[in-house]
N, C-alpha and C positions, 0 to 999 in steps of 0.2 A: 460285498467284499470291497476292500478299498480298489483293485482293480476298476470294478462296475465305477465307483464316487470317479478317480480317476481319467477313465475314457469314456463313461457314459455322459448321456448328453445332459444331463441333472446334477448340480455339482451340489446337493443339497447333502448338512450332513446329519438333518436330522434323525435318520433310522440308525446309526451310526453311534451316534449319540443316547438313543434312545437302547441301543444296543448295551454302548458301557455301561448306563447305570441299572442294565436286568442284571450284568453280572457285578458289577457290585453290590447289587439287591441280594443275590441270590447266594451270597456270602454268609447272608444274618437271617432268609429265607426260606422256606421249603417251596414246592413245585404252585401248590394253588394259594399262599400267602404271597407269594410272587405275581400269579396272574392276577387276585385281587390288586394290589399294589399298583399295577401299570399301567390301573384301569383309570388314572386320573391323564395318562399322555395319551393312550391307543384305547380310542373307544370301541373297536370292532375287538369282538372274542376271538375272532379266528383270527386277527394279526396278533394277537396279544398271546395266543398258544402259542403259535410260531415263533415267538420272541422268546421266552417259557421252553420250548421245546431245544432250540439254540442253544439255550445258555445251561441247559440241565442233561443236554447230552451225554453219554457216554457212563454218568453215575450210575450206579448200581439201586441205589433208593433217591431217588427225586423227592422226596418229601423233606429228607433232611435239607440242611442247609448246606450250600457248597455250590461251586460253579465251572466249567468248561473255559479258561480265561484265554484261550487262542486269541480270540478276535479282540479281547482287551489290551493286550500286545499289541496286535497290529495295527490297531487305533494311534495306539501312544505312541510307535515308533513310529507313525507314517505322520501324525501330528508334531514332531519335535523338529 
């Protein structure tokens, strides 16, 4: 969360970043075109579901395309 980037001690933003573009992936995506997809930034499969699983929350079918865009918000507003 931007909290964690905020007060924690790693002001990296890469996960963060790597975050906005699952869910603007996951816009023109289904759930495992996606994980394929992310496999050229996050080579472990199990960070790469957890990314996958984030942004495909809440959907009723994950296979389609569409995305959870919470944290896409909070990116952009905590970045402007």
């Amino acid at each position: 969360t931007l909290n964690t980037l905020l007060f924690g001690t790693s002001k990296s933003l890469v996960s963060s970043a790597i975050s906005y573009y699952a869910q603007w992936r996951a816009t023109e995506l289904g759930f495992s075109e996606l994980f394929q997809d992310l496999r050229q930034f996050v080579p472990s499969p199990q960070s790469r579901w957890a990314f996958c699983f984030r942004v495909k929350r809440g959907l009723r079918d994950t296979s389609l395309v569409g995305a959870l865009a919470k944290d896409r918000c909070s990116l952009v507003l905590w970045c402007s």
